[in-house]
C-alpha positions as CSV (number, residue, x, y, z in Angstrom):
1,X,4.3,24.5,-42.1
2,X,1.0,24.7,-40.9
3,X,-1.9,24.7,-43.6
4,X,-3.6,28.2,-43.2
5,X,-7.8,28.8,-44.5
6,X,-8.3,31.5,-46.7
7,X,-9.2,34.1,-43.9
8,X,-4.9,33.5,-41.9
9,X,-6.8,33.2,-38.8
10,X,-7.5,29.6,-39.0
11,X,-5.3,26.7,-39.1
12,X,-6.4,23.1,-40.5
13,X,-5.3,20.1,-37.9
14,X,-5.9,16.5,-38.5
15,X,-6.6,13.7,-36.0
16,X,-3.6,11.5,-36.0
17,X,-2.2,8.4,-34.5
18,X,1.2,7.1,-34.0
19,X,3.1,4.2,-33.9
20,X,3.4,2.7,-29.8
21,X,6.3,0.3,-29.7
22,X,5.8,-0.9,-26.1
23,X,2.1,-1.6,-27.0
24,X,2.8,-2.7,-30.7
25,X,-0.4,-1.0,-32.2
26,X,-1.5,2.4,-33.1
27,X,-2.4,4.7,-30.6
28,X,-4.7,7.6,-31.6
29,X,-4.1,11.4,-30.0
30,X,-6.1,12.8,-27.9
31,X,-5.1,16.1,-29.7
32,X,-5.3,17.3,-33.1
33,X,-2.4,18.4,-35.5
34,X,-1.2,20.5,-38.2
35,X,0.0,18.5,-41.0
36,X,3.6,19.6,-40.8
37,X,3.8,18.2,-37.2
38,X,2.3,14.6,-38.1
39,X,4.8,14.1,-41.2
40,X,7.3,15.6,-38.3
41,X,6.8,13.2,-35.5
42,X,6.0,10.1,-38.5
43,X,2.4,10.0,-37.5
44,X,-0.6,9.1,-39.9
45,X,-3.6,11.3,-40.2
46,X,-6.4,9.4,-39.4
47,X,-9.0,11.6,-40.5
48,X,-10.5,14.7,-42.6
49,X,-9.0,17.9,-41.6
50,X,-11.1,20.5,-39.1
51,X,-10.6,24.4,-39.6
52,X,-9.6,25.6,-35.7
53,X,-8.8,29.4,-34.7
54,X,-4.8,29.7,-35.0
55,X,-5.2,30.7,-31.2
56,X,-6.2,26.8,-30.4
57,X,-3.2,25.5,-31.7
58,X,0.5,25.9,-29.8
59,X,3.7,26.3,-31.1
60,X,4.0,22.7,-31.8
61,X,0.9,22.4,-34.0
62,X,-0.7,20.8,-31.6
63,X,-4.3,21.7,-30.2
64,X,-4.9,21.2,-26.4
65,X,-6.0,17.6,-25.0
66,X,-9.7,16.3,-25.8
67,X,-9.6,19.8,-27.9
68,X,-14.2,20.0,-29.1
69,X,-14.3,21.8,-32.5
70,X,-17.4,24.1,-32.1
């Protein structure tokens, strides 16, 4: 479940990477996520969370490629 500010129109997401095992390091997204997807997909937040409009996250939790927090 996604983490939602005070106001419901804003959703917190977190950088995150995850585990490559064909590389055998961490890669770090391109995207950000809520905290429900990361502990979904096993990933590890890798940073402070940001505050984003609920309409810049999809139904995943996930925010669109190279996503720039205004």
């Amino acid at each position: 479940m996604p983490i939602i500010a005070s106001s419901g129109n804003e959703i917190a997401v977190f950088p995150f990477k995850k585990y490559d095992i064909v590389s055998d390091q961490y890669i770090v997204s391109r995207r950000y996520a809520t905290a429900a997807l990361i502990d979904h997909i096993h990933g590890v937040r890798c940073g402070p969370s940001i505050t984003v409009p609920s309409d810049a996250v999809d139904g995943d939790g996930l925010t669109e490629l190279d996503y720039k927090p205004t």
